[in-house]
Structures are given as structure tokens and as C-alpha cells.
C-alpha positions as CSV (number, residue, x, y, z in Angstrom):
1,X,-23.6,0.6,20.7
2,X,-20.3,2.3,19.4
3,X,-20.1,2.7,15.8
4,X,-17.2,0.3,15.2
5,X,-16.3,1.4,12.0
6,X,-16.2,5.4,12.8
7,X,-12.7,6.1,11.4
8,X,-13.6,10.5,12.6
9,X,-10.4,12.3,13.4
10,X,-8.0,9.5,13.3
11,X,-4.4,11.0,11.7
12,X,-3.8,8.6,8.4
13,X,-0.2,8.6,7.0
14,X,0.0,7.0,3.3
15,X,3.1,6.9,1.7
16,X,2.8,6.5,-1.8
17,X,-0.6,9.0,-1.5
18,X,-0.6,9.9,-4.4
19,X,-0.8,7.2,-6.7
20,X,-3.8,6.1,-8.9
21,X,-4.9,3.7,-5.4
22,X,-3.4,5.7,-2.6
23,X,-5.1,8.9,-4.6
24,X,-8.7,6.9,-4.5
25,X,-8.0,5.6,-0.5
26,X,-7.2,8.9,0.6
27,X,-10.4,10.7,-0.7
28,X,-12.6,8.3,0.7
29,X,-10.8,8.5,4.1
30,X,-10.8,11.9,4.2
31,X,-14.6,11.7,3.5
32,X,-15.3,9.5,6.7
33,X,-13.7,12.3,8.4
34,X,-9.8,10.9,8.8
35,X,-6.9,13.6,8.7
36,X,-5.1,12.8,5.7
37,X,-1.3,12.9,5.2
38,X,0.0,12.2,2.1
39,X,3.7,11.2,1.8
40,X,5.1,11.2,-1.7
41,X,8.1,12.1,-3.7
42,X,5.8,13.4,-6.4
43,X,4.9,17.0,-4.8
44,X,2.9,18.6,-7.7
45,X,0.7,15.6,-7.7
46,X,0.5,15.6,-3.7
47,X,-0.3,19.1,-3.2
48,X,-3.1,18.8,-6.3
49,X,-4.8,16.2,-4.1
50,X,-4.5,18.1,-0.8
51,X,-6.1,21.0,-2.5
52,X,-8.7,18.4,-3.9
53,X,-9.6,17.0,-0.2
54,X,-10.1,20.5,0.9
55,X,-11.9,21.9,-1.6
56,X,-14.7,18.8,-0.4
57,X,-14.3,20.3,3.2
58,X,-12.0,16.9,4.0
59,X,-8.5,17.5,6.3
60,X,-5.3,16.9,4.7
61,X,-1.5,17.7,4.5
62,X,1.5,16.8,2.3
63,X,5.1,16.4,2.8
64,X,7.8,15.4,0.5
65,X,9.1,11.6,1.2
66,X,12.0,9.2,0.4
67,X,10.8,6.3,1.8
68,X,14.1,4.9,1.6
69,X,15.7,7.9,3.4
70,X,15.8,7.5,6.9
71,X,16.5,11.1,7.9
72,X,14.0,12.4,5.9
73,X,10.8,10.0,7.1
74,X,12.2,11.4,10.7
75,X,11.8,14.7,10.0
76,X,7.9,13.9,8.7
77,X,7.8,12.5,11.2
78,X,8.5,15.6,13.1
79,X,6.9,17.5,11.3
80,X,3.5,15.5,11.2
81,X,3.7,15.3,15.1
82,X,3.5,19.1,15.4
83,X,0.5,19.5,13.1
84,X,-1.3,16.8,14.5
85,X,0.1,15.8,17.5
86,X,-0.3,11.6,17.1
87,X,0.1,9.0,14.2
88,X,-2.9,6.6,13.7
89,X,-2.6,4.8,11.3
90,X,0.2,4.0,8.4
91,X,-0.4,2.8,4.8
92,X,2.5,1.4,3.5
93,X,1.5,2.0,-0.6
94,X,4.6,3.6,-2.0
95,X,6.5,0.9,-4.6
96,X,7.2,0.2,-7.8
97,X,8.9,-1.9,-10.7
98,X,11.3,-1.2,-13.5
99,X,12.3,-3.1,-16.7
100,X,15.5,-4.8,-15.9
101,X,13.8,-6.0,-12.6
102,X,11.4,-8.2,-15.3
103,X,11.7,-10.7,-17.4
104,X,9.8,-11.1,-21.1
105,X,8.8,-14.0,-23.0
106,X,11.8,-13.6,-25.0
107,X,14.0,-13.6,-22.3
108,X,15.6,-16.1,-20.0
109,X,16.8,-15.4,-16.1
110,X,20.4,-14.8,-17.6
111,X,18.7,-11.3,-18.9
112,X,17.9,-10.1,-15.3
113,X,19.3,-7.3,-14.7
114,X,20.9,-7.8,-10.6
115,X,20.8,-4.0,-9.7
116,X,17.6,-3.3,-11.0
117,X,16.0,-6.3,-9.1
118,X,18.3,-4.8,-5.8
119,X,16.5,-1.1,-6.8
120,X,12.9,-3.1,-6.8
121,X,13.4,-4.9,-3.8
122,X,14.5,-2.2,-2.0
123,X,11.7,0.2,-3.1
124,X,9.1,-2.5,-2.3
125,X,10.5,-4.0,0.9
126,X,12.8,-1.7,2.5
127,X,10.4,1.2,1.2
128,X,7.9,-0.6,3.6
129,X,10.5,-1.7,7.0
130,X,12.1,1.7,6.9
131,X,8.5,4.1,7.2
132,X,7.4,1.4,9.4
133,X,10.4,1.7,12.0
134,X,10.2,5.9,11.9
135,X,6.2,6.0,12.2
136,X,5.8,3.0,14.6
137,X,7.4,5.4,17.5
138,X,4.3,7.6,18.0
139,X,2.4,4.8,18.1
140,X,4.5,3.0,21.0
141,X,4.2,6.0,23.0
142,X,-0.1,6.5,22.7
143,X,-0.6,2.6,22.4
144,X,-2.4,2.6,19.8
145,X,-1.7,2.3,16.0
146,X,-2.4,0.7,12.9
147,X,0.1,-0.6,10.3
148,X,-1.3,-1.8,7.0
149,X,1.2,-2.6,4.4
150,X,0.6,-3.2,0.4
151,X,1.2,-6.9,-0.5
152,X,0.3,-8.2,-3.9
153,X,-1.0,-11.3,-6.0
154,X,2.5,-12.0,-6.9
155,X,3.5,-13.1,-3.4
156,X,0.7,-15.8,-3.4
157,X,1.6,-17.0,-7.0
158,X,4.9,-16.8,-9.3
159,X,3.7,-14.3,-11.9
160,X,5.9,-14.1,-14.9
161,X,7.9,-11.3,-15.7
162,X,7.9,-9.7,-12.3
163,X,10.7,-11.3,-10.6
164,X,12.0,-8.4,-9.0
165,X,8.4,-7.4,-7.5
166,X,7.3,-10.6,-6.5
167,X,10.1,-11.3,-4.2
168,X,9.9,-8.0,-2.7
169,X,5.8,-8.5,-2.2
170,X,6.4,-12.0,-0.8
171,X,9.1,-10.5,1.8
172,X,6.3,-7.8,2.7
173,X,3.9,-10.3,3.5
174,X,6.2,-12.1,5.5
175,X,7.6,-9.3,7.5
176,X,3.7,-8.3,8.1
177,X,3.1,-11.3,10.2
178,X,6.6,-11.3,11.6
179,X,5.6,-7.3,12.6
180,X,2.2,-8.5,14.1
181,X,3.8,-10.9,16.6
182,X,6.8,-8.7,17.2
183,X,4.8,-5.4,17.9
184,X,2.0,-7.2,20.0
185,X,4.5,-9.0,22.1
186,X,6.8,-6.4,22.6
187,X,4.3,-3.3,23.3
188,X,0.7,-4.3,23.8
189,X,-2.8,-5.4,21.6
190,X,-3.0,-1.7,21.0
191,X,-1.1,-1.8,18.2
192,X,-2.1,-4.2,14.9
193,X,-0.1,-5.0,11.8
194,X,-1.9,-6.6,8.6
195,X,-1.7,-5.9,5.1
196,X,-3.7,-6.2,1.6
197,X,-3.1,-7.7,-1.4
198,X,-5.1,-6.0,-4.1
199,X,-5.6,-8.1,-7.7
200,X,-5.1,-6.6,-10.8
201,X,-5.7,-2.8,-10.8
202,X,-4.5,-0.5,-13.8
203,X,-2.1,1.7,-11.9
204,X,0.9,3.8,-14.0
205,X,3.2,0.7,-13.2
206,X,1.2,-1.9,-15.1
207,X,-1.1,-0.2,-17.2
208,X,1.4,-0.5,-20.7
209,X,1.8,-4.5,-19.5
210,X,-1.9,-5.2,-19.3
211,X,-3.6,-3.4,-22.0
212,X,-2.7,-1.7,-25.3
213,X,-2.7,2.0,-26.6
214,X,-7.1,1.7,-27.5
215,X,-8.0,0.6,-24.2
216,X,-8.0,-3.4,-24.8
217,X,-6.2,-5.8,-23.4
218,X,-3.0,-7.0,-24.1
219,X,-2.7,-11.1,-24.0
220,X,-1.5,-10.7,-20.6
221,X,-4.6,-9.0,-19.7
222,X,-6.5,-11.2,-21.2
223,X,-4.5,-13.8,-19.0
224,X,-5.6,-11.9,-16.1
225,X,-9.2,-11.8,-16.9
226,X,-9.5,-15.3,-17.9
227,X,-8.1,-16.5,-14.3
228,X,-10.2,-13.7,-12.7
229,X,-13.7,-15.1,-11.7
230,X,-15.2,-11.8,-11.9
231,X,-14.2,-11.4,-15.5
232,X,-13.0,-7.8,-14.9
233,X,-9.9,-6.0,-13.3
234,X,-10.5,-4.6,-9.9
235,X,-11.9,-0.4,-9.7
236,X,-9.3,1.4,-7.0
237,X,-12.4,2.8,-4.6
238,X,-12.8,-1.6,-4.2
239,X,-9.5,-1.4,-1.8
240,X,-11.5,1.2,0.2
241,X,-14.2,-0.6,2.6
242,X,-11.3,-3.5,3.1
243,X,-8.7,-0.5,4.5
244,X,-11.8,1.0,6.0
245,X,-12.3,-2.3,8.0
246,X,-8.2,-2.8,9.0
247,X,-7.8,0.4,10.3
248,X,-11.1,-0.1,12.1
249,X,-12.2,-1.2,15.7
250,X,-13.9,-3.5,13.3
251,X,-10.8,-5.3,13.4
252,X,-9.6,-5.3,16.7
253,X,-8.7,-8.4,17.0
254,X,-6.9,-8.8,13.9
255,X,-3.4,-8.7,13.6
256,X,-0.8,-10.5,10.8
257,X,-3.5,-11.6,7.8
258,X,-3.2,-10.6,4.1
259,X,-6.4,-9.5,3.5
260,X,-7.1,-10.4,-0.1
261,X,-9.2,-8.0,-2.6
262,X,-8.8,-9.2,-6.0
263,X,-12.2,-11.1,-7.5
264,X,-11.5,-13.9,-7.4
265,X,-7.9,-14.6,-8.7
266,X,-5.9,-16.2,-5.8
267,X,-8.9,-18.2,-5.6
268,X,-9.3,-19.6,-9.2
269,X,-9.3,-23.4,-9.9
270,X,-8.3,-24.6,-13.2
């Protein structure tokens, strides 16, 4: 029988790449034998992990992004195309949050800060719609693709603090399931659309809110814990064998879920 998970050769766009998690997906993947193509406004750090892939005889490529820049995702898009010649998959995992987008204990919602939760919801949502609209094309045209976008505990429950964020994860989990029906529909079964909503993982974003300068955790780390039923936060290389699965024959015949990776804390009953 086919090997339904073989993931060899497929061409595996991840915007966001090179993140602490899209950093940790993108080794692995390149290890199952995926062409890797990391799409990032940080170059230094992209090209460091290109050079990393390679050195462990994995295939991989970077190009500067804006995922909010329409003209420049259609030149990568370009430009992807003529190395590689097709699209696979996409990972939307670029986002991020910023202080005005939050509010803290001592703080009411008169103290948010409107264009910094515009900036957040853009980043987060329209940072996902946009990449998905330039990168979908090649996948039309083969049919065949896989879109899996980054959702987040926050759009399940109303975390404090992360106003901004939230909304913008809740509108990406809707707009996955509207995607699934709408892509299906519109150009064939070849083509899935699902997402994944990791729990708490210490990324640059949230690494100052959850734990303190020695390494322990702050009270809203302990929070975390406490509602976690595996009593830990999750390791990054946990997100890999769910993506492994999504972008998968595996899974195909799944299209629209949220897949949830987070031990236990959607799930946790007072």
C-alpha cells in the first residue's frame, strides 16, 4: 500500500519560517524530504536556517516577504514558480502582537490603543487572506494544494490581555472553514484548507508575558499550567506530526477543522 504519509518532494511555502515554530516545522519537513521555502521579513535569520537545512543534506530556499504587500508575495510567487515549478503546500505562520493591541490588569478597554489593535488584526488576519489569495493560484492550476493556516487558543476562549490577537485568531479560524467550502466548491477536492491551533508555546511574542527573567513562570504562566492538563507548556517539534498529517494524503478527506495541539487546555474542566 502507498505510504500515506510520504510528504518526499512536495514544495512547502511557510511564511513566518523563521520563527521559533515555523524554524522547528521547517527542519523536520525538510528532513521527510519536503523542499522548503521560507518566507520572512527577517533575512539574516532566514538565510541562517537555509544554510542549516542544507548543511543536513535537506532542500531549501528563502525570499524576503511582506505578507501584507501584495506585489511583493506576487513576485515570490514568481520567483518560487521558477525554482520549483509548483506550490504544495502553504503554512500560514507569520503574526504577531504589540502592546497597545493588549490590555493589563491595571488597565480597562478605554486603554486600548485602536491602531495598534488595526496593526494586529491586520498582521494576523489579512497577513493570512492576502498570502492565501497570491499562493492559492498555482494550486488552481495543478489541482492540488494544501492551505494550513495558524489559529490559536485565543479564538476558542477570551484570553485576557490579548484583545487585539484574539479577534484576529478567531477571524482566521473562521475564514479557514469559509476557505474550505469556498475552494472545494469552486475548483475541486484537490485542494484542502484546515488550520492548527497550537497551546501555549514560548515563542519571542509571549515569552516576557509567560515567564520571568530566571526561567520561571510568571502568574500568568502559572495560569496556563494550572488549566493545562499536561502540567507543562507545549515543545515546538509537538506541532510537527499534526502538520505532518494536514499536509498529508493522510488527510485527504479533511478540509475546514482547527486541528487542536495544546495538552489539554481547550479541553480543561474546572
Amino acid at each position: 500500500m502507498t505510504n500515506l504519509f510520504c510528504i518526499k518532494d512536495k514544495v512547502i511555502l511557510i511564511t513566518g519560517g523563521a520563527g521559533i515554530l515555523g524554524r522547528t516545522i521547517a527542519e523536520y519537513l525538510a528532513e521527510q524530504g519536503s523542499k522548503i521555502v521560507i518566507l520572512d521579513r527577517d533575512e539574516n535569520a532566514g538565510k541562517a536556517l537555509v544554510e542549516d537545512i542544507q548543511k543536513k543534506g535537506g532542500e531549501a530556499a528563502f525570499f524576503i516577504t511582506d505578507v501584507l504587500n501584495q506585489e511583493v508575495l506576487e513576485k515570490n510567487r514568481e520567483d518560487i514558480l521558477a525554482k520549483y515549478g509548483r506550490i504544495d503546500v502553504l503554512l500560514n505562520a507569520a503574526g504577531g502582537n504589540m502592546a497597545g493591541a493588549t490590555i493589563s490588569p491595571d488597565q480597562t478597554i478605554f486603554d486600548l490603543q485602536i491602531e495598534a489593535f488595526k496593526k494586529v488584526l491586520d498582521l494576523n488576519l489579512s497577513g493570512t487572506v492576502l498570502p492565501s489569495q497570491i499562493f492559492l493560484k498555482p494550486m488552481v492550476d495543478q489541482k492540488a494544494g494544501c492551505i494550513i493556516n495558524f489559529s490559536s487558543m485565543a479564538a476558542f476562549r477570551p484570553l485576557t490581555r490579548v484583545a487585539g490577537y484574539a479577534a484576529a485568531k478567531a477571524g482566521i479560524s473562521n475564514f479557514t472553514k469559509y476557505m474550505a467550502t469556498e475552494v472545494a466548491s469552486k475548483f475541486g477536492e484537490g485542494i484542502r484548507v484546515n488550520a492548527i491551533a497550537p497551546g501555549f508555546f514560548l515563542t519571542q511574542q509571549n515569552k516576557a508575558l509567560l515567564t520571568n527573567p530566571d526561567g520561571s513562570y510568571t502568574k500568568r504562566g502559572q495560569d496556563v499550567i494550572r488549566q493545562t492538563p499536561f502540567g507543562r507548556m507545549g515543545r515546538p517539534e509537538e506541532l510537527c506530526g499534526t502538520i505532518h498529517y494536514l499536509i498529508s494524503e493522510a488527510s485527504a478527506f479533511v478540509t475546514g477543522t482547527v486541528a487542536v495541539v495544546d495538552g489539554g487546555f481547550e479541553s480543561f474542566a474546572m
